[in-house]
BAGUMI-599696 format. One record per residue (C-alpha): residue in three letters; x, y, z. Coordinates in steps of 0.5 Angstrom, whole numbers, plus 500, padded with zeros to 3 digits. Each point is the difference from the previous one (the first is absolute). Example, Ala and Ser with C-alpha at 12.3 -4.5 7.8 and 13.67 -1.06 7.14 Angstrom:
residues 2
ALA525491516/SER502507498/
This chain:
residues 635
UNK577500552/UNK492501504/UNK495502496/UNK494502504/UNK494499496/UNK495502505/UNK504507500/UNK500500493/UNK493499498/UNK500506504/UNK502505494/UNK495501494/UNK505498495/UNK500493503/UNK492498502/UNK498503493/UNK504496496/UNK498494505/UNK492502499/UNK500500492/UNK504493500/UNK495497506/UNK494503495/UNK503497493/UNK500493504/UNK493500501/UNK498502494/UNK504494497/UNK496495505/UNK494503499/UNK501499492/UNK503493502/UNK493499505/UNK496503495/UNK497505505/UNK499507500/UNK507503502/UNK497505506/UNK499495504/UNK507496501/UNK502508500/UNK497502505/UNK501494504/UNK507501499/UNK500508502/UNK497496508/UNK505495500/UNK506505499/UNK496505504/UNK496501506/UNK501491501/UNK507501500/UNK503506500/UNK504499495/UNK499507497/UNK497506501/UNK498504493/UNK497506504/UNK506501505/UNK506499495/UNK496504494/UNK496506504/UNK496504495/UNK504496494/UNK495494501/UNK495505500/UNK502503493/UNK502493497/UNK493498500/UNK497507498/UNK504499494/UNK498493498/UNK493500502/UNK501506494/UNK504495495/UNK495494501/UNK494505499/UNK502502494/UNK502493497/UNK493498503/UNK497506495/UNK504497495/UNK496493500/UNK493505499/UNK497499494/UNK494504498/UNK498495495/UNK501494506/UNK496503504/UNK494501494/UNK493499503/UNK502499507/UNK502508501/UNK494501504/UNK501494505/UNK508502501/UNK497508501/UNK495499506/UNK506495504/UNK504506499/UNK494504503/UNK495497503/UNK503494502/UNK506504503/UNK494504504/UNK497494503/UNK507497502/UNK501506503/UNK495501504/UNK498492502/UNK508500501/UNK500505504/UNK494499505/UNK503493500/UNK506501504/UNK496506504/UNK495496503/UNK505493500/UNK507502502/UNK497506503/UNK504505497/UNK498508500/UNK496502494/UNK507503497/UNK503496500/UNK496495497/UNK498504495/UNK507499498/UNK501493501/UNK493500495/UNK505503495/UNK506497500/UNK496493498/UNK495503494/UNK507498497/UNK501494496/UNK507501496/UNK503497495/UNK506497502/UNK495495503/UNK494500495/UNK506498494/UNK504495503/UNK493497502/UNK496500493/UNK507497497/UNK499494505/UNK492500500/UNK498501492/UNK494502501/UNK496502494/UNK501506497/UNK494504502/UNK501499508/UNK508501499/UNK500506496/UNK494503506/UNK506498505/UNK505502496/UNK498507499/UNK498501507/UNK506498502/UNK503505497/UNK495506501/UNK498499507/UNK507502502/UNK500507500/UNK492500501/UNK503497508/UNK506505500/UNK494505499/UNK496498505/UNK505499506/UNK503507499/UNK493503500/UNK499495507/UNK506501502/UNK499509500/UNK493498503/UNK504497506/UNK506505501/UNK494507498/UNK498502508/UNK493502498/UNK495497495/UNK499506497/UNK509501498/UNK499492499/UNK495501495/UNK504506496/UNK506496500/UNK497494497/UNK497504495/UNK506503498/UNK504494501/UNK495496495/UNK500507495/UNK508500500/UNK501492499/UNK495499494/UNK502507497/UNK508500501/UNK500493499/UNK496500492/UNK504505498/UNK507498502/UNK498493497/UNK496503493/UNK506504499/UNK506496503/UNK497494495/UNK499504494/UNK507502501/UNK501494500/UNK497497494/UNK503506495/UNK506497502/UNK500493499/UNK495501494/UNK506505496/UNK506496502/UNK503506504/UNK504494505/UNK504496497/UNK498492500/UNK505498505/UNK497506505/UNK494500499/UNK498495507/UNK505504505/UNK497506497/UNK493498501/UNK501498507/UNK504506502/UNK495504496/UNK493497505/UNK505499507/UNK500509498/UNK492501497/UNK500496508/UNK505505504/UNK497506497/UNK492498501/UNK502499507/UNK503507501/UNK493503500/UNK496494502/UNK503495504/UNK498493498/UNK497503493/UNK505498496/UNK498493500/UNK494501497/UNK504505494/UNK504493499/UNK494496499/UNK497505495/UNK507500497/UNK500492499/UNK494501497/UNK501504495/UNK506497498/UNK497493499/UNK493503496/UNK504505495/UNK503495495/UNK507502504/UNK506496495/UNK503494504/UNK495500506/UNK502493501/UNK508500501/UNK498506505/UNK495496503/UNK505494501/UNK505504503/UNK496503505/UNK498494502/UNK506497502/UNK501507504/UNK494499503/UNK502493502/UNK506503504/UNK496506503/UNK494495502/UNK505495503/UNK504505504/UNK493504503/UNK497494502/UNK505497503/UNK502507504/UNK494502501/UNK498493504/UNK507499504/UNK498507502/UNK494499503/UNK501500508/UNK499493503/UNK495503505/UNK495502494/UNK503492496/UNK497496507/UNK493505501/UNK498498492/UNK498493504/UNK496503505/UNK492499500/UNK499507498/UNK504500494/UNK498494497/UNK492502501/UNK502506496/UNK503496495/UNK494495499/UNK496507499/UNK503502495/UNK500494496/UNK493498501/UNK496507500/UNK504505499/UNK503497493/UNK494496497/UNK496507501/UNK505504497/UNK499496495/UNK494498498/UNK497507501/UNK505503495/UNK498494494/UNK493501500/UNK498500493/UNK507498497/UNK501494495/UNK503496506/UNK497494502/UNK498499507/UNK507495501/UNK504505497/UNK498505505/UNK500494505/UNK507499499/UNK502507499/UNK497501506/UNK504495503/UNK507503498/UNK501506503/UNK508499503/UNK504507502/UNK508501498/UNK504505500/UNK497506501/UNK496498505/UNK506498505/UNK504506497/UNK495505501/UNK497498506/UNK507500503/UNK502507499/UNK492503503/UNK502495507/UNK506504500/UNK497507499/UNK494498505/UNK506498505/UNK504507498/UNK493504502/UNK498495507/UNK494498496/UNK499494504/UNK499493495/UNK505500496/UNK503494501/UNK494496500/UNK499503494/UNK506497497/UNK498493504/UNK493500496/UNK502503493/UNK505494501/UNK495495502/UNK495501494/UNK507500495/UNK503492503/UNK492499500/UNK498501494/UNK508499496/UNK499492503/UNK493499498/UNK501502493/UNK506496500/UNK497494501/UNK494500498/UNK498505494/UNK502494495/UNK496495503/UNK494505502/UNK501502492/UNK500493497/UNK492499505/UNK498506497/UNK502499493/UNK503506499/UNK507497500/UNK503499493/UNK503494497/UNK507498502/UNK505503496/UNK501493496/UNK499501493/UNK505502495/UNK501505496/UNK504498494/UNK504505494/UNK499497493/UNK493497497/UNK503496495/UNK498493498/UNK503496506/UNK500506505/UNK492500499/UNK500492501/UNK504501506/UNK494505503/UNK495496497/UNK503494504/UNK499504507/UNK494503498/UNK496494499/UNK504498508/UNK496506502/UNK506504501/UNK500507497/UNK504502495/UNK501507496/UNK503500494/UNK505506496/UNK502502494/UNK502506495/UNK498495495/UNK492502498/UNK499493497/UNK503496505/UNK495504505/UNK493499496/UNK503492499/UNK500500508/UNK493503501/UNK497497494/UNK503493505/UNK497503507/UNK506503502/UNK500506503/UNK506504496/UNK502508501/UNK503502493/UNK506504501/UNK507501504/UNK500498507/UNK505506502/UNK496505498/UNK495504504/UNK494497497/UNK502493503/UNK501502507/UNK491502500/UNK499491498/UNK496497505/UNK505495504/UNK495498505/UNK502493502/UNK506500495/UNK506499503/UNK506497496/UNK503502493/UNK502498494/UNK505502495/UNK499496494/UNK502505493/UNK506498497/UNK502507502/UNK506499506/UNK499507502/UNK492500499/UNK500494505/UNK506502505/UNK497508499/UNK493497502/UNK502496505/UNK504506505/UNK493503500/UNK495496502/UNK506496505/UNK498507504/UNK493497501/UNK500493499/UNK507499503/UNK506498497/UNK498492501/UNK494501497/UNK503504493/UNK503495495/UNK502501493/UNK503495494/UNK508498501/UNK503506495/UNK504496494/UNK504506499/UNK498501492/UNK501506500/UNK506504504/UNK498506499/UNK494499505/UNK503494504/UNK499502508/UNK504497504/UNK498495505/UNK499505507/UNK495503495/UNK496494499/UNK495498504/UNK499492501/UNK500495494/UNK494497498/UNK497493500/UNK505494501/UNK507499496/UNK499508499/UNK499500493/UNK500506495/UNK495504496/UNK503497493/UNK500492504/UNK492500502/UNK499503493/UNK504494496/UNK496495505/UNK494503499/UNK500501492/UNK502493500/UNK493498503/UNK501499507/UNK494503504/UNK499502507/UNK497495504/UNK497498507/UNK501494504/UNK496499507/UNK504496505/UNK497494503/UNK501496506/UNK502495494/UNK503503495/UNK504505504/UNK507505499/UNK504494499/UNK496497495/UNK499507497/UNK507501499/UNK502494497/UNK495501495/UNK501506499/UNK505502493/UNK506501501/UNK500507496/UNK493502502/UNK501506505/UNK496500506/UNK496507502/UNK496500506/UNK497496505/UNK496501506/UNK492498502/UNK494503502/UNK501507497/UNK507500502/UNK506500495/UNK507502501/UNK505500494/UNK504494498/UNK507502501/UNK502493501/UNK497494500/UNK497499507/UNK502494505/UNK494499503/UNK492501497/UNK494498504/UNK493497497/UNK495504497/UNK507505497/UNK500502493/UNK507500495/UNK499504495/UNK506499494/UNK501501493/UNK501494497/UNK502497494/UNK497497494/UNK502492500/UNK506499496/UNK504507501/UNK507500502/UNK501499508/UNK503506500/UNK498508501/UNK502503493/UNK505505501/UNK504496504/UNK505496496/UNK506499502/UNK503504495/UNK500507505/UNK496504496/UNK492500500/UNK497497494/UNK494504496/UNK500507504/UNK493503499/UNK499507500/UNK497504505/UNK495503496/UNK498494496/UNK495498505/UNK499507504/UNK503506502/UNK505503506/UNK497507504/UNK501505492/UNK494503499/UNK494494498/UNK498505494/UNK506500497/UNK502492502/UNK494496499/UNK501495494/
């Protein structure tokens, strides 16, 4: 039997499938390469596409591939609106509003000369260019800001620009668009005006009403639990449809309104709706972006490459975005570095390459002339822009001192007496530490120490507004199995699973016993129980830091370590990582941390004789609490 599989990359049902597998790949080596994911999806899109031939989304999906990336950008708008807070953006509300206005004006106008006087488009034409690049989006601005770290100030600006900017760019590259396609100035101005009127107008009134609709329900619990994710989606994919019946494009800025509303109305259960449409738009953003690039034409690829392109593309970064920037931000609370840097990220995504492809097919359509160039510069500034980004935002950010630090600190759940002296060890390794607990005197014991401690549950709402700047690890440390395992499944989400821990379960109690593929990994080395370091520690032993030498080194450190001491963590300059084994190798200048025994105790954990029963259980609550109510649990 023959299969022809370049015929069969002919038909929808095939390339589809292909698309979303080629855009998920590159989602995992870019989280491998720690880049952001646009640019080995775009890379990936050229490759099978206008390089090799190997697909064309165009040919194969038609109009579909129009209305797969309508529907996305709709989807993606309204998760993005689901991040907007109002209280994050306090005190910076002025400097987002005049990007969103003036700065989108300036970009318009700078941008659109620049490709009139550089490219020699006609003034039409280029007034459109000018519009499709105001947009930033936010599937470039997330992916970067989750990469770069910068400090809250600059990433919440970036964040919400990215965010707004999208139907504010819709707008004007319709209006530009009516302006071309009107024969006369006066018609074109008549049209523009309505068009502008019906945007805004259709547009607020869908999304307030749409989004109330919304909130209502969620709020009243009318979807059951396990509905309520497909129905919400369903729900903004109709608020869109419906928009743009009377006003084409104008759905996109109902959706935002929508996410709005939903993120700043105190909607019940925002995070797991937040989650799930986050994996949704992984899989949307994957396979736009890869279509959308392998179905650029080949001819328009190699002309990016051309001196006039390029020129452009250097404008927009030297003069176009700084003065957008630094016009809109006069008078904020931001520092001249965090306007510089601002200014230095201004990437384009997905609504940039969507939009721009379907106004070039429509100048084709009416024999405008410049459509293909169109796409070619609208294309140049997105490769241009993306890459610099990508490669240069941490390092920008690191020398303009508005990156954060890394994300190496821990934060810990328990504030017990030996989990104190754990953060106490880090923290005089000027490693940042976090410590939580339902137990109120176990966090005024951590504060009155120095350590900064957070009174209550980490899985309720209140948790999820800490401060986790420069934290990037977990431990759960409660005699609570399902505090520890429940904690643990939460902060892998942002943490990464190899970076959430939590003690070995001791199965004491059945009732709350997890299984094994609920856990995350063991803690320290020789996976010792909540009930084990407890008995150890009440016996005297104590955590202890021990700095390695070029004579007094690993080997010599484990030979004269206990046997029944527990080694913890170990690292150097700020850089530790959990002890799940005792290492095999561990340069100069490394620090081992160890709960070590008092002289004279047995070499042995308690709890682990051989009788097959652990010896001297404690309970969960003599020493701090689970996820109940802290009130109501506290000793």
């Amino acid at each position: 039997m023959q299969i022809d599989f370049a015929h069969a990359l002919e038909h929808a049902v095939v390339v589809l499938p292909v698309i979303v597998a080629l855009g998920i790949a590159a989602q995992i080596l870019a989280s491998r390469l720690k880049i952001p994911a646009i640019l080995p999806l775009l890379l990936t899109g050229f490759l099978v596409g206008p390089l090799l031939h190997f697909i064309s989304p165009g040919t194969v999906l038609g109009s579909g591939l129009q209305t797969l990336t309508s529907l996305a950008v709709a989807v993606i708008l309204f998760e993005g609106g689901l991040t907007l807070k109002f209280s994050d953006i306090a005190g910076h509300g002025r400097a987002v509003t005049r990007l969103i206005s003036v700065g989108a004006l300036v970009t318009w106008v700078l941008a659109a000369a620049g490709a009139h006087f550089i490219t020699g488009l006609n003034w039409g034409v280029a007034a459109l260019f000018g519009a499709l690049v105001i947009v930033t989006g936010p599937t470039v601005i997330a992916p970067l800001l989750q990469n770069v770290r910068p400090n809250a100030r600059v990433g919440g600006v970036l964040r919400w620009e990215g965010i707004l900017i999208d139907p504010v760019g819709v707008l004007a590259a319709a209006i530009a668009f009516e302006w071309v396609r009107s024969a006369s100035g006066g018609e074109a101005l008549t049209a523009t005006l309505v068009h502008l009127a019906g945007y805004v107008g259709v547009g607020t009134l869908f999304g307030a009403v749409m989004g109330l609709a919304l909130v209502w329900a969620l709020r009243r619990e009318v979807i059951p639990d396990h509905l309520v994710n497909p129905a919400v989606l369903a729900w903004v994919l109709l608020a869109f449809g419906l928009t743009d019946i009377f006003v084409p494009e104008s759905g996109l800025l109902a959706v935002t309104i929508m996410g709005m509303m939903a993120a700043n109305m105190n909607v019940p259960r925002l995070n797991e709706l937040l989650h799930f449409k986050e994996e949704v738009v992984v899989i949307l953003l994957s396979t736009i972006f890869v279509a959308l690039a392998a179905n650029v034409p080949e001819a328009s690829l190699r002309a990016v490459f051309q001196p006039g392109p390029l020129l452009l593309l250097l404008f927009m970064l030297l003069v176009v975005r700084p003065a957008s920037v630094f016009i809109s931000t006069v008078g904020s609370n931001l520092s001249v570095k965090e306007r510089a840097f601002i200014s230095y990220i201004g990437p384009r995504g997905i609504v940039a390459a969507a939009v721009s492809a379907l106004f070039a097919s429509r100048l084709t359509e009416l024999g405008v002339a410049g459509g293909d160039q169109l796409l070619t510069l609208v294309f140049t500034v997105i490769v241009g822009t993306v890459v610099l980004a990508s490669l240069t935002a941490k390092p920008v950010a690191r020398a303009l001192g508005v990156a954060e630090a890394e994300p190496d600190g821990f934060l810990v759940v328990g504030a017990h007496p030996w989990a104190r002296e754990i953060a106490q060890a880090l923290q005089a390794e000027e490693v940042g530490v976090i410590l939580a607990d339902t137990n109120r005197a176990n966090v005024t014991q951590a504060k009155v120490d120095g350590l900064a401690a957070h009174y209550g549950s980490l899985l309720s709402e209140a948790a999820d507004r800490l401060p986790l700047e420069g934290i990037g690890n977990l431990l759960a440390l409660t005699p609570s199995d399902e505090a520890n395992t429940l904690s643990a499944r939460k902060y892998e989400k942002a943490f990464g699973r190899t970076h959430a821990f939590q003690l070995q379960p001791g199965g004491e109690n059945r009732r709350t016993q997890m299984k094994d593929g609920y856990t995350a990994t063991s803690a320290f080395a020789g996976a010792p129980t909540f009930t084990q370091l407890q008995e150890l520690y009440e016996a005297g032993a104590r955590v202890k830091r021990t700095r390695l030498t070029d004579s007094y080194g690993l080997a010599e450190y484990l030979r004269d370590l206990p046997e029944n001491a527990v080694l913890l963590l170990h690292g150097r300059e700020g850089r530790f990582q959990v002890a799940t084994a005792l290492p095999d190798a561990a340069p100069a200048g490394s620090v081992m941390v160890a709960l070590v025994p008092p002289a004279g105790t047995p070499d042995q954990l308690p709890g682990t004789d051989t009788g097959g029963e652990q010896s001297g259980a404690v309970s969960p609550q003599d020493y701090t609490t689970n996820v109940a109510d802290p009130e109501r649990m506290e000793r």
